[in-house]
BAPA-533209 format. One record per residue: residue in three letters; x, y, z of N, C-alpha, C in turn. Coordinates in steps of 0.02 Angstrom, whole numbers, plus 50000, padded with zeros to 5 digits. Each point is the difference from the previous one (the first is absolute). Last residue first. Layout:
# residues N
ALAXYZXYZXYZ...
END
This chain:
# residues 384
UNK490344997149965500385008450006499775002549937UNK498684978050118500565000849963500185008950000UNK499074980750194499855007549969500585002049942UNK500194979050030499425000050054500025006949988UNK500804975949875500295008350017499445000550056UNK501514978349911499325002150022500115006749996UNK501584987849893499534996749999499285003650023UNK502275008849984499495000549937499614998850023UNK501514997550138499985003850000499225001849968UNK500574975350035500215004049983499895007550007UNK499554977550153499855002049938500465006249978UNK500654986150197499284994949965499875004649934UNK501355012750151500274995149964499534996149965UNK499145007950226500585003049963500274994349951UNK497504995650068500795000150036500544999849939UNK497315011250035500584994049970500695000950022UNK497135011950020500874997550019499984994749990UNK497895006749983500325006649944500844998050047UNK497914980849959500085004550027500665003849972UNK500174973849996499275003750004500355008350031UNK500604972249904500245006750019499455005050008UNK499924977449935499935001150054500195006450019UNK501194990049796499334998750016499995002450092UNK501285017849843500164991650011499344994750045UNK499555026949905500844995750015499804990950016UNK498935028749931499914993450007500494996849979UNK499115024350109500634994949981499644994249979UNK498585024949968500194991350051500454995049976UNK499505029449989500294993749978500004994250046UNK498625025650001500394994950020500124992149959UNK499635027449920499724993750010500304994250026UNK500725027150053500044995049927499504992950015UNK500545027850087499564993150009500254995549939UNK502135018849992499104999550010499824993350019UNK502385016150013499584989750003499195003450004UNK502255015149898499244999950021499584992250013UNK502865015450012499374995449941499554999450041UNK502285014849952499474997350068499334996449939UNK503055000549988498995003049979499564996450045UNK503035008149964499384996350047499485003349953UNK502704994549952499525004549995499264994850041UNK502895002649966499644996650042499115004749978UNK502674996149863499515002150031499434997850041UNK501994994849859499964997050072499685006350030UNK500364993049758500165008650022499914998750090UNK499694978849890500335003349945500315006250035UNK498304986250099500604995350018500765003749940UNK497585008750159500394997749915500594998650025UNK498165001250210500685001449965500294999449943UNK497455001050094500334997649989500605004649979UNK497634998150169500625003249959500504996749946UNK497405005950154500344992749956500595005849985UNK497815006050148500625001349959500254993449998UNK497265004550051500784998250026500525001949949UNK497035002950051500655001249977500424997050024UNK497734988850037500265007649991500454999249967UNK499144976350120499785006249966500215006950000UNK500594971250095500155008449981499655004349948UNK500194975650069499365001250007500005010049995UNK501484979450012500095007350038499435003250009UNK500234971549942499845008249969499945004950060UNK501754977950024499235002249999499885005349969UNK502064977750030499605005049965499315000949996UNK501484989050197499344999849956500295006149946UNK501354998450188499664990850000499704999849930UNK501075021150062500364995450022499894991949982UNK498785019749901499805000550073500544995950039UNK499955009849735500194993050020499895002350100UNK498485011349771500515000150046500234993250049UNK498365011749783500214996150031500644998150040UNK498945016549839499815001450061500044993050057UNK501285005649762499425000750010499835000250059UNK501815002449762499774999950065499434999250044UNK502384996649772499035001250051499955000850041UNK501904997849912500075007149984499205000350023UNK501514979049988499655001049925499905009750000UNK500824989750231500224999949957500104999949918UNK498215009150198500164994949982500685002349945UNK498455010150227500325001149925500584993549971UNK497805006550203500674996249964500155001649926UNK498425013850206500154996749964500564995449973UNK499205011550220499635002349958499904994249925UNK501955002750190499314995650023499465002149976UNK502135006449913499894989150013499274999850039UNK500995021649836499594997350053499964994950041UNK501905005649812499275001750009499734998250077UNK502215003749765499604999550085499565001750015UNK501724990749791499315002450025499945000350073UNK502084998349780499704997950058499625004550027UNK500614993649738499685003250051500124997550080UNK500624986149792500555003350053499645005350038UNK498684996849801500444992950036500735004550019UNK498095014849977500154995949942500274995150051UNK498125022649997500564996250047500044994649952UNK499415023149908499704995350030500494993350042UNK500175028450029500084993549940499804993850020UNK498395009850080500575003049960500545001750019UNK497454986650037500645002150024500375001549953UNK497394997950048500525003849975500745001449994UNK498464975549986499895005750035500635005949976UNK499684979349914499305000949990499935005850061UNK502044990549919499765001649928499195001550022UNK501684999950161500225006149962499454998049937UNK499964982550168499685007850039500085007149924UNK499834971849941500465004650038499695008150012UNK499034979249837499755005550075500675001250058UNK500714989649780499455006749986499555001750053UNK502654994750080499274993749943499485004450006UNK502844999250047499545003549999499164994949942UNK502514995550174499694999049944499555005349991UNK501284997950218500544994549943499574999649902UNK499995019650224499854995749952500504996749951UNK499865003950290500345002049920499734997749944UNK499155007850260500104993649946500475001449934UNK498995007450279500385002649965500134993649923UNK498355012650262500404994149960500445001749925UNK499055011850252500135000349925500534993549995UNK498945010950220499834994249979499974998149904UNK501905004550157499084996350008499545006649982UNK502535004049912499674999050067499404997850011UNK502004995449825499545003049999499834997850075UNK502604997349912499464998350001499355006550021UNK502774993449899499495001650029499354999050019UNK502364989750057499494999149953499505005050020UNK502735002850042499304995850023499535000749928UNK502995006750056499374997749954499384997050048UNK502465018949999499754994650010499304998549971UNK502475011949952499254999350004500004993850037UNK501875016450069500024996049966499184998949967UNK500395022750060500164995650044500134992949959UNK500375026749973499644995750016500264994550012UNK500635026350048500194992749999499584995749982UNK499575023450032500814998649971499994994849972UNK498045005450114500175005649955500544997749967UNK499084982350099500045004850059500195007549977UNK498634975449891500615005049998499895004550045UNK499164975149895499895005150028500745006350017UNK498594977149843500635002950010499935008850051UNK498794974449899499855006550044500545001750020UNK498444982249799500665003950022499975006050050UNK498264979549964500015008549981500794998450031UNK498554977549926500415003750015500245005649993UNK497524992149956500504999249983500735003850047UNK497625000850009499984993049984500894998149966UNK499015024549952499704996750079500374990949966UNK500665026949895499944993249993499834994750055UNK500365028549948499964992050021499824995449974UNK499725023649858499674995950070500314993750030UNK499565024949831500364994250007499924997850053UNK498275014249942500685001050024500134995449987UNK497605003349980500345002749942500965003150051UNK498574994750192499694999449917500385004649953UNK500854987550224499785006049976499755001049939UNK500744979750187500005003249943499695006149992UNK501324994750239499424996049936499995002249946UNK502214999850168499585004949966499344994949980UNK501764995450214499924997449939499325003949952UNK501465009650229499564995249971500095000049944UNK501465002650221499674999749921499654998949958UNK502184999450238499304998249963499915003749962UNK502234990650114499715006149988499264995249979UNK502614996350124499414996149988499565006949964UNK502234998350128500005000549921499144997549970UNK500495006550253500104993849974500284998049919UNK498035015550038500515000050060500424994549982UNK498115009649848499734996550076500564998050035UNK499595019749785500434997250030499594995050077UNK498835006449770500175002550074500374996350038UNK499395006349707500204996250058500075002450069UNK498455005149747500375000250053500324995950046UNK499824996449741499315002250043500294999850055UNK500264993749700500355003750082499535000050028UNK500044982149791499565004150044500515003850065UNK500144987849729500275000450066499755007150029UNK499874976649790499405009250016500475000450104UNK500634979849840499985006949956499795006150041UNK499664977550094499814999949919500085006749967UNK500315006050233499754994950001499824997649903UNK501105014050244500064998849930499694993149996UNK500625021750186499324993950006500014996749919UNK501555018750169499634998049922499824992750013UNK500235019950215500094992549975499924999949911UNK500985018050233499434999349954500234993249968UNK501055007450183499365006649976499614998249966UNK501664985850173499815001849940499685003949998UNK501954994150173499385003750016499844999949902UNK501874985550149499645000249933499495005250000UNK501544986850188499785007749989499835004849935UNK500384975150037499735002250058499975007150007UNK500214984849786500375002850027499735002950061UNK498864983549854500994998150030500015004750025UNK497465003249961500504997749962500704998650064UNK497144996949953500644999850051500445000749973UNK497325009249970500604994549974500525002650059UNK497184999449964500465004350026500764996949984UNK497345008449923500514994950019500495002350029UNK497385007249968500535000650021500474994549992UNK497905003149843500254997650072500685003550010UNK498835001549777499765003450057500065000550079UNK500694981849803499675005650003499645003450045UNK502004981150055499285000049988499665007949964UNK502194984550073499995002749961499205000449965UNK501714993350234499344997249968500105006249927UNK501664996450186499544997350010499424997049974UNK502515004749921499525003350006499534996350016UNK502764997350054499374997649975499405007649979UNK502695000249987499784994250041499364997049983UNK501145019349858499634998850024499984991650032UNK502245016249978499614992249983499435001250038UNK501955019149942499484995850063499634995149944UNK502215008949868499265003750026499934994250064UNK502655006749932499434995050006499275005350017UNK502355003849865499245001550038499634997950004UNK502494993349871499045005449973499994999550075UNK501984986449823499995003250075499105006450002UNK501604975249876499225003750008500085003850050UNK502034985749840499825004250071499435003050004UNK501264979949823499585006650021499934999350062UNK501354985849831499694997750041499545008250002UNK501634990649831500324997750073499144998550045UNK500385001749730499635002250050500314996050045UNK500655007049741499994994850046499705003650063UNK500234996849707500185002850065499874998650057UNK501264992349737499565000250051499795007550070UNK501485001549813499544994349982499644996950027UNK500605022650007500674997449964499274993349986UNK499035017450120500425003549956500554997449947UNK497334994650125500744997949986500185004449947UNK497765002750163500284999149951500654999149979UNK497924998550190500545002049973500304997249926UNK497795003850236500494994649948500295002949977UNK498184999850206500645003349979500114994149952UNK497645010650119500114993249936500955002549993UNK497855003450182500545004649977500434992349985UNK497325006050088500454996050002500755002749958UNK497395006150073500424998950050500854996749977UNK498245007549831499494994050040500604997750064UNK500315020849867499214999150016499704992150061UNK502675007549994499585002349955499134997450025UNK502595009150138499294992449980499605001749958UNK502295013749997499264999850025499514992549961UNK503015012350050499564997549972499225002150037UNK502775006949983499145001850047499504997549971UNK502574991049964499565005249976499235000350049UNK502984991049961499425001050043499445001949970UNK502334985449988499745004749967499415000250021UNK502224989950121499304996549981499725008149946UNK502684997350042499475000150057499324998849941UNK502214989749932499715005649998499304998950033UNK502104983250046499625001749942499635008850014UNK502544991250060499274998550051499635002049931UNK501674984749904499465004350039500445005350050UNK500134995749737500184998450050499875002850061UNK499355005149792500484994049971500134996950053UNK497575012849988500855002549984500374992550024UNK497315011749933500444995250039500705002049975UNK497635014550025500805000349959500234993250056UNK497275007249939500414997750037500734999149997UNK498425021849930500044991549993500564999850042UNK497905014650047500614999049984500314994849986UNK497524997649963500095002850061501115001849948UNK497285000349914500774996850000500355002550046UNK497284992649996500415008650004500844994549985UNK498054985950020499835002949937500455003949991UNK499824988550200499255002149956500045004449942UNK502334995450063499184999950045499555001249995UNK502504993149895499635003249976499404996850070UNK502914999749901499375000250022499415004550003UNK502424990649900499445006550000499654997750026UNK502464992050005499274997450000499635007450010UNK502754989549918499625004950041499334996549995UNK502284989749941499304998650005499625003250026UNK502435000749962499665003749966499204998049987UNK501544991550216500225003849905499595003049994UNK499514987450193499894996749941500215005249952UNK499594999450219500535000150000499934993949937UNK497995010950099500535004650032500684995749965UNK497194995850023500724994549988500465006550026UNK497775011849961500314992649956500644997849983UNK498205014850186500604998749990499944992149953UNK498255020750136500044995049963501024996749960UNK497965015750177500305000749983500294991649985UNK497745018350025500344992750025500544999849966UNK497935013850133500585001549970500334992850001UNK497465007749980500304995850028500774999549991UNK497235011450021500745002349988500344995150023UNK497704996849929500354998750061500555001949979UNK497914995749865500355007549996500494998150081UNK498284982750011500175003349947500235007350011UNK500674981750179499445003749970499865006149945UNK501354975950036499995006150020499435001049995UNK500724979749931499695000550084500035007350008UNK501784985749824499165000050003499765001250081UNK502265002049803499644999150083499415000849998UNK501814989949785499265003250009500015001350088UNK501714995149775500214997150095499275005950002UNK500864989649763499715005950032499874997550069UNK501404993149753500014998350071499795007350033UNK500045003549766500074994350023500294996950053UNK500285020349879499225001750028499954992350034UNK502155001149817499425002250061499305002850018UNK501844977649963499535003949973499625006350038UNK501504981250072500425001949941499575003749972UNK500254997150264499674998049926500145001949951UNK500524992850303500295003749917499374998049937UNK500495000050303499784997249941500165002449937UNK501524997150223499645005849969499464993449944UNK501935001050254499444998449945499785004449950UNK501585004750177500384996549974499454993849948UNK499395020550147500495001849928500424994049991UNK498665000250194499445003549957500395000049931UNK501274990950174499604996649976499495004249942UNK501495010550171500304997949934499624994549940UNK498685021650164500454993249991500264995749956UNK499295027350021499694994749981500504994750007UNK500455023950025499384995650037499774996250001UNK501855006949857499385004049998499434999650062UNK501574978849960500215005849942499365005050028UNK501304975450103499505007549998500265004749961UNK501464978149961499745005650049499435001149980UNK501074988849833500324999550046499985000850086UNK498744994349698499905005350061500674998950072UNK499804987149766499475006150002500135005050051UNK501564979550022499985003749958499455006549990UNK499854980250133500415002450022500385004249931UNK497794991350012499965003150083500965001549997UNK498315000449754500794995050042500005004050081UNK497945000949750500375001550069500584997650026UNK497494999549846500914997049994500175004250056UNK497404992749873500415001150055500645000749978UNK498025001949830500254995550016500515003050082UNK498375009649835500304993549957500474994650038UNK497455014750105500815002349964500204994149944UNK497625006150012500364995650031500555003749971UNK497705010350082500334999049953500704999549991UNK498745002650204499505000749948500244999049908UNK500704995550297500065000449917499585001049949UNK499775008950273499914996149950500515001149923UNK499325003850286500485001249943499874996049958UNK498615013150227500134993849968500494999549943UNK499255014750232500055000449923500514993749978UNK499215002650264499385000849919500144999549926UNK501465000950213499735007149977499465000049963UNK501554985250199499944998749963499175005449985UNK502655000750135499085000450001499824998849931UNK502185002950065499954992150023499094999949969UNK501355021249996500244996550066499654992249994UNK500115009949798500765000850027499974998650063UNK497894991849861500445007650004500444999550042UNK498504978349845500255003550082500405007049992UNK497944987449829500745002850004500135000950088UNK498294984849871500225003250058500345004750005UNK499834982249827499505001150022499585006950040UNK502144995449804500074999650091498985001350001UNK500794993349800500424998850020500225000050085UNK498144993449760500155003850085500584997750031UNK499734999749721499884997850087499895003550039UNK501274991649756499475004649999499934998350079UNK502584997349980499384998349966499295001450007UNK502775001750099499375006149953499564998049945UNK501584986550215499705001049935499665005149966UNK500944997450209500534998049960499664999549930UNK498925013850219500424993649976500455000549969UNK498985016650127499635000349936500364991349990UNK500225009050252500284996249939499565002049954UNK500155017950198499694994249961500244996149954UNK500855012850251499925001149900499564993449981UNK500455006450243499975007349994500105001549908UNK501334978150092499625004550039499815006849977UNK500904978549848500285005750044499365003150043UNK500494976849843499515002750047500535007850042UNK500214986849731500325001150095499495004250031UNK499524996249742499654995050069500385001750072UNK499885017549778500564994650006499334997150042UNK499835022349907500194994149974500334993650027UNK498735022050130500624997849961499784993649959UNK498915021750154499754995549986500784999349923UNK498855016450213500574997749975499894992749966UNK498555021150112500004993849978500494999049944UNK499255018150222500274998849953499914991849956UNK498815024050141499864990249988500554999749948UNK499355021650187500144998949934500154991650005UNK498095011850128500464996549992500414999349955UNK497645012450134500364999149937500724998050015
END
């Protein structure tokens, strides 16, 4: 852990160890990157999110010197708006709830132009300018990254405008998941983070809403492993086929997130329904609740296929060929609702069914066809 500072001004002069926001306070990205005080560049990005009215400043009037720690440049710009709540300076890249202390300054040597400010929402002390400089040290508050990582400052005018010099970001750096090997149910993974003496305990696993804990073991190095949960009947459940959020923690500290895709282990396949049609599994077998559009399903791959309509049948893709599994008995089927992100399983019953003969294109003969050539629908072979 590291404290990270990020200094970030109004103006274009290139100083070492600050970011230009520019000269304009128009809607944007303003720093891509941010860099922190020794040069390193931190992840968190700056944005306008709602336009000032306009720049002003004088390099030989506004400011004379360093004021506070801060170089004479940081205080000889400002943006201004004549409205408030109007001009909002956004950081983007935390991690949600991220304690972030930041401290803020409007102008300093403007009379009776004080500035209220405001962070996500909290008012911070206001800002007192005075008739003549050095201006007044920066106003502080302990802020927090809100839900989706990011911390919104704006302000309000006491005379007729108000005005923004610039801001200071000071927090705690987390470790940076580097990589995760794989993100498989039931497998071991294993991730890498930044910090070489990182020991994690434990991981959240988030996915469309639904977030999974489950142990960590430190592997040396900052590196740890973990597995990835399966579903559980009637629990909320993952999400396969999609990017999982993975944020891990050592009791104290977590870590930045990081992201893979989850996935299913051989030999389960996986579909989303994009539709539902009167031989779908829920209207001619027991399932409850019945599965709708957005269901996602897992099943068997080398038993049966489950189709995007919600059908199914005993035809399977072999790499080259769709062939019949030719499967008889029981199997579980599951699906995930896409409403209460529950995961529920039924076991269903393949009985003998009467064999089906494809018929396809002239010359075609016999129970394979090459992938694609027909539809899901088209042929069945032991129906469920």
């Amino acid at each position: 852990m590291a404290t990270r500072v990020i200094r970030c001004k109004t103006s274009t002069n290139v100083t070492a160890g600050y970011n230009n926001l520019g000269s304009a306070g128009t809607v944007g990205q303003k720093i891509a990157n941010a860099v922190d005080s020794t040069g390193a560049p931190t992840g968190i990005s700056v944005h306008v999110i709602s336009a000032f009215s306009g720049q002003a400043g004088s390099a030989s009037t506004w400011a004379t010197a360093d004021y506070h720690g801060l170089v004479e440049n940081y205080w000889e710009w400002a943006w201004y708006s004549s409205t408030n709540g109007v001009g909002q300076v956004q950081l983007q890249g935390f991690m949600p709830n991220k304690p972030v202390n930041i401290d803020v300054t409007g102008w300093g040597f403007a009379g009776t132009r004080h500035a209220d400010f405001f962070v996500n929402g909290v008012a911070l002390t206001r800002y007192l300018n005075k008739a003549a400089l050095p201006p007044n040290p920066p106003v502080s508050i302990a802020a927090t990254a809100d839900s989706n990582g990011y911390i919104t400052i704006t302000g309000n005018k006491t005379d007729t405008v108000w005005y923004f010099n610039g801001f200071v970001a000071t927090y705690e750096d987390s470790a940076l998941i580097n990589s995760i090997d794989k993100l498989e149910s039931g497998s071991l993974s294993t991730a890498v983070t930044s910090d070489p003496v990182y020991a994690a305990t434990s991981v959240n696993i988030t996915s469309d809403g639904v977030t999974k804990t489950v142990p960590a073991a430190n592997a040396g190095g900052g590196s740890f492993t973990f597995t990835p949960p399966g579903w559980v009947n009637d629990e909320t459940a993952l999400k396969y086929g999609v990017a999982n959020t993975v944020i891990a923690t050592n009791g104290t500290n977590p870590t930045q997130s990081g992201s893979a895709t989850l996935t299913l282990p051989s030999p389960w396949g996986f579909v989303v329904l994009t539709s539902v049609s009167p031989d779908s599994l829920d209207k001619s077998g027991p399932l409850f609740p019945a599965w709708k559009i957005g269901t996602q399903v897992i099943y068997d791959a080398t038993k049966i296929t489950v189709y995007p309509n919600g059908e199914a049948d005993t035809f399977i893709f072999d790499g080259t060929f769709w062939v019949d599994s030719g499967f008889e008995g029981t199997i579980q089927v599951w699906g995930r609702d896409p409403d209460d992100k529950r995961a529920r399983v039924t076991d269903l019953v393949l009985g003998v069914a009467a064999p089906v003969i494809p018929v396809g294109p002239a010359g075609f003969v016999g129970a394979y066809f090459a992938a694609g050539t027909f539809s899901g629908s088209t042929f069945k072979g032991n129906y469920l």
